[in-house]
Backbone as numpy.savetxt, mean C-alpha at the origin, in Angstrom:
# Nx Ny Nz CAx CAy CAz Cx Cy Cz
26.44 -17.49 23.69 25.92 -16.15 23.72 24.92 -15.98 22.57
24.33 -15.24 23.02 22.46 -15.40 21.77 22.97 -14.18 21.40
22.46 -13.70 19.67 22.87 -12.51 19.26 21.10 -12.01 19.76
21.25 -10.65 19.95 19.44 -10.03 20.04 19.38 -9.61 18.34
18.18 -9.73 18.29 17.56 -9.62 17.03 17.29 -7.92 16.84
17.52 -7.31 15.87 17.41 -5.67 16.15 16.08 -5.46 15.17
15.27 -5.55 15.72 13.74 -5.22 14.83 13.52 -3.71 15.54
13.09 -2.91 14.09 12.42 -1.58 14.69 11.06 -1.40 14.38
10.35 -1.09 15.28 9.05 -1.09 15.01 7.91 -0.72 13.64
7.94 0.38 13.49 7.98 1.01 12.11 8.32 0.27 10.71
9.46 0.06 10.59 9.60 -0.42 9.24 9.03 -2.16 9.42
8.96 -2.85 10.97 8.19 -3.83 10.83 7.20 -3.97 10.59
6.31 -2.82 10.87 4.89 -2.99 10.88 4.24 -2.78 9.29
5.07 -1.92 8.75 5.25 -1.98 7.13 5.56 -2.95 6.62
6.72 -3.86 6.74 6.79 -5.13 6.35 5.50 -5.75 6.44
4.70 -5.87 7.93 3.48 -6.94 8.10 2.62 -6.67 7.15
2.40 -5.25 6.88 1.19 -4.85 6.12 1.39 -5.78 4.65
2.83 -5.50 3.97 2.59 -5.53 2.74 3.18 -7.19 2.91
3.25 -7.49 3.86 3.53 -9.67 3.92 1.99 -9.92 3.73
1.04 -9.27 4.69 -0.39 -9.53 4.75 -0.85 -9.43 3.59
-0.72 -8.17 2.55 -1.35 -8.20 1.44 -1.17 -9.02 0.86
0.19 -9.37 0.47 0.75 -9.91 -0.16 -0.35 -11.57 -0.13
-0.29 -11.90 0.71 -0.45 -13.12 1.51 -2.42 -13.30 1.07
-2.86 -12.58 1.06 -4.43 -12.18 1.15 -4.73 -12.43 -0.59
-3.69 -11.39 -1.29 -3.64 -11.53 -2.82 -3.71 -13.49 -3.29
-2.62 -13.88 -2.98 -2.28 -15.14 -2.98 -3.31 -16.14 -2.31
-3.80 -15.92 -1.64 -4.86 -16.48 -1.08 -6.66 -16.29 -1.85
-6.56 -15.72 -2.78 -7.95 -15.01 -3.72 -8.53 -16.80 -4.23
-7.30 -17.20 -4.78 -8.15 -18.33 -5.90 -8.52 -19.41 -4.98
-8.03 -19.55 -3.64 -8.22 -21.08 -2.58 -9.43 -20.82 -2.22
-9.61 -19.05 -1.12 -11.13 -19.29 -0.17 -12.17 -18.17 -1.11
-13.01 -18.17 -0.96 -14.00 -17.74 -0.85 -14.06 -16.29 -0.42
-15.23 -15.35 -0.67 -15.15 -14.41 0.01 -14.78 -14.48 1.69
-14.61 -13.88 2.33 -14.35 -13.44 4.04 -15.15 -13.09 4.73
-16.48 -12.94 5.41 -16.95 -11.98 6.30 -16.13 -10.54 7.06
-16.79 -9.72 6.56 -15.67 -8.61 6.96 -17.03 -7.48 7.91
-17.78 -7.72 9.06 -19.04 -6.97 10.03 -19.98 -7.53 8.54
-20.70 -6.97 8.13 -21.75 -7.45 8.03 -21.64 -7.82 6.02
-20.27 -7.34 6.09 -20.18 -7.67 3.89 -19.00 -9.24 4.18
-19.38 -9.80 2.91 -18.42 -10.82 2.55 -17.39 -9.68 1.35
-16.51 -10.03 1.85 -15.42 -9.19 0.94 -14.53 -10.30 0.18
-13.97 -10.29 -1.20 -12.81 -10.99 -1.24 -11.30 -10.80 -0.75
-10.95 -11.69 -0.84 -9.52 -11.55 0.19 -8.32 -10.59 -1.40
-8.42 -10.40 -2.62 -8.06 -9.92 -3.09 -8.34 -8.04 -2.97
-9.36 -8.08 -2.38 -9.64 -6.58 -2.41 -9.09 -6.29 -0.91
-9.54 -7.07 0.44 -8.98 -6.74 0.85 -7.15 -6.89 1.01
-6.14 -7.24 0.12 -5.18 -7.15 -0.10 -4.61 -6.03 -0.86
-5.71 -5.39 -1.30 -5.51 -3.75 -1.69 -5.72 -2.75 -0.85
-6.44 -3.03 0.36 -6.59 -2.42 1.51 -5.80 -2.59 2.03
-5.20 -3.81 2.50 -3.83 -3.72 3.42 -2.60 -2.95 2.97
-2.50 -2.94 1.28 -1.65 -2.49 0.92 -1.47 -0.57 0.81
-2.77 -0.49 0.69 -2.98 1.02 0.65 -2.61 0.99 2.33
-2.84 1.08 3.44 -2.41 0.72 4.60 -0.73 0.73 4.81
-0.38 -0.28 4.12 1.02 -0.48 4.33 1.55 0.86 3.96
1.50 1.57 2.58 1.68 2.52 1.62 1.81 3.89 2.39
0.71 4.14 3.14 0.56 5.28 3.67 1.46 5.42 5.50
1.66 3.83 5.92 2.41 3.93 6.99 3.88 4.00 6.39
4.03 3.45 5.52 5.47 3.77 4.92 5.92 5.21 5.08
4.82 6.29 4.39 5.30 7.70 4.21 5.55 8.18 5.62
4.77 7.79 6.87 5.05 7.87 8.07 6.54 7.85 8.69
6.90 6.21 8.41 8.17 5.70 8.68 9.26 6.77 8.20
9.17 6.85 6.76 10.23 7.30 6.07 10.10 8.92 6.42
9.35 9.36 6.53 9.26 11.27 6.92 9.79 11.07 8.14
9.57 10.26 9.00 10.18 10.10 10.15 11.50 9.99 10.43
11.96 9.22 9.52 13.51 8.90 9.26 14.48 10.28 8.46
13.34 10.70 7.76 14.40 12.20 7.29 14.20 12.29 5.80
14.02 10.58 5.13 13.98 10.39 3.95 12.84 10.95 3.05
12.87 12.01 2.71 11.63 12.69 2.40 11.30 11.97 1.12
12.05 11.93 0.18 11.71 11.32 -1.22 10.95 10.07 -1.46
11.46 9.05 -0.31 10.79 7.95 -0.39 9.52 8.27 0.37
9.62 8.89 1.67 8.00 9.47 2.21 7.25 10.21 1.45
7.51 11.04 0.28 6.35 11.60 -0.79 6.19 10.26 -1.89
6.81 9.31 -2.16 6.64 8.44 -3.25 5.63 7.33 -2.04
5.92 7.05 -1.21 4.49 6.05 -0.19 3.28 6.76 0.11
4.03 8.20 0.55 2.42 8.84 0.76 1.42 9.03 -0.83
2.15 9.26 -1.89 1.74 9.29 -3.10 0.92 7.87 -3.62
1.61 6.83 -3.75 0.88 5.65 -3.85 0.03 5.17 -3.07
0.39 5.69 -1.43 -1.07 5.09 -0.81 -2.32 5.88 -1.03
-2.22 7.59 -1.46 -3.51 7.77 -1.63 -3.83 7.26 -3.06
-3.28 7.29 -4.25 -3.61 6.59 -5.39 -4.15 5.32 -5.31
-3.34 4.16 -4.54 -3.68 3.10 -4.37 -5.50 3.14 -3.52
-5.43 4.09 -2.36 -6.40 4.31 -1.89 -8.13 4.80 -2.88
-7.41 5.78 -3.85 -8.27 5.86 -4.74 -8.84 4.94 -5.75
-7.91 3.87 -5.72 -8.02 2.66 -6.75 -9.06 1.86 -6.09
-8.81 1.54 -4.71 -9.41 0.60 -3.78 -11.15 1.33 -3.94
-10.96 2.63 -3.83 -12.28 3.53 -2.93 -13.03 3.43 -4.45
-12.39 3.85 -5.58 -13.31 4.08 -6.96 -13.77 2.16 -7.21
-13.26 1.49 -6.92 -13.20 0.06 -7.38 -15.05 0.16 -6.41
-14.24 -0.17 -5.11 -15.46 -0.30 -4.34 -16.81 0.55 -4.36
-17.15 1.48 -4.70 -18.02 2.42 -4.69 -18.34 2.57 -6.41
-17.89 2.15 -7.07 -18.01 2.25 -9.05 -17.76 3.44 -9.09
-17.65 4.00 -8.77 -16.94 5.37 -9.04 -15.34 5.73 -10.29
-15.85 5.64 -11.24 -14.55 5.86 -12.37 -13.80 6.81 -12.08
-14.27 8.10 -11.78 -13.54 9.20 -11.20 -12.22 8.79 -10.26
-12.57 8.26 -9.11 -11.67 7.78 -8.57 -10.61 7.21 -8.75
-11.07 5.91 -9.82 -10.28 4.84 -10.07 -9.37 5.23 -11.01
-9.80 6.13 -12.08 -8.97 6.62 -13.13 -8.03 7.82 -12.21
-8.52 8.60 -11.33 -7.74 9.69 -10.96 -6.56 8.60 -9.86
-6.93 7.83 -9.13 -5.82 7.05 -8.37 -5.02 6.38 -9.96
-5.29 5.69 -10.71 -4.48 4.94 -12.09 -3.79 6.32 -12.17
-4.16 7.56 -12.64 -3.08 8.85 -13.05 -2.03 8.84 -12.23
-2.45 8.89 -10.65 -1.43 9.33 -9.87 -0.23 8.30 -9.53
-0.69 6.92 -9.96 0.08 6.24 -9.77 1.10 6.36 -10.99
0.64 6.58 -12.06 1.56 6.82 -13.41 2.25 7.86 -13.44
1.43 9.46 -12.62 2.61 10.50 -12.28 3.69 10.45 -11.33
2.99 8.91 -10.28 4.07 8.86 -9.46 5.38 8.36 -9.90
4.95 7.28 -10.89 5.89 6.66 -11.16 6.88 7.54 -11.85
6.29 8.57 -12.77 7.05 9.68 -13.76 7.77 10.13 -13.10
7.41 10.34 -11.98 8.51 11.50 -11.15 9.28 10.87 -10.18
9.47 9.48 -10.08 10.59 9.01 -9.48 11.86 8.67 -10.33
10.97 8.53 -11.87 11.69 7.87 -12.71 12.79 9.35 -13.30
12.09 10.57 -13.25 12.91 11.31 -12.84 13.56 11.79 -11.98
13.35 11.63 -10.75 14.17 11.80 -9.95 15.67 10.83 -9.43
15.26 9.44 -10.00 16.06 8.73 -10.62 17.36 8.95 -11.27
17.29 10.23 -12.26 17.97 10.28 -13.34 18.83 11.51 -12.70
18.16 12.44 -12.01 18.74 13.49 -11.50 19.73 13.04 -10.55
20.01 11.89 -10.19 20.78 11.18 -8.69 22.17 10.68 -9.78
C-alpha cells in the first residue's frame, strides 16, 4: 500500500519561491549574468526578486489560513524586501534605506510580539 503524499498548494508554492531564490543566490559566483527579455540580470538579484515574490505570497497563504501575525510579518518583508530590490535597481536611496527601515521595524515588532506570547 503507497502512503499519498499530502502537499498543499500554497505553502508549496512558497516553499518553490524561496528553494528558487535560494538556489539563484548560490548560483551568483558559477554563471554569469542571465538574459532576462532584453537586460542581462545577475542571478543574485534576481534571487531577491524571487524572494520578495515568495514573501508577499506567504502573507497570502498565511491570511488565508487565519494566521494573521505571520501574514503581516511576510506581507511586511515582502514590501521592504521589494523596496530593497526596487531602490537597488533604479539607485534610488530612498527606497533602499526606507525598505532597510522596514525590515528593522519589522523585525522590532516581532521581536516584540515575541515577548508578549
Amino acid at each position: 500500500m503507497r502512503a499519498a503524499l499530502d502537499v498543499e498548494a500554497g505553502p508549496a508554492a512558497v516553499g518553490t519561491l524561496v528553494g528558487v531564490a535560494g538556489l539563484l543566490f548560490l548560483l551568483e559566483p558559477l554563471v554569469g549574468p542571465v538574459p532576462v527579455g532584453d537586460l542581462r540580470v545577475r542571478p543574485v538579484a534576481l534571487s531577491a526578486v524571487v524572494l520578495a515574490l515568495g514573501f508577499g505570497l506567504g502573507a497570502v497563504v498565511f491570511y488565508r489560513r487565519g494566521r494573521r501575525l505571520f501574514a503581516f510579518a511576510h506581507g511586511v518583508f515582502g514590501i521592504a524586501w521589494a523596496g530593497v530590490v526596487l531602490g537597488t535597481a533604479t539607485g534610488s536611496s530612498a527606497l533602499l534605506v526606507g525598505g532597510v527601515v522596514l525590515v528593522s521595524a519589522g523585525c522590532g515588532f516581532l521581536v516584540g510580539q515575541s515577548r508578549e506570547r
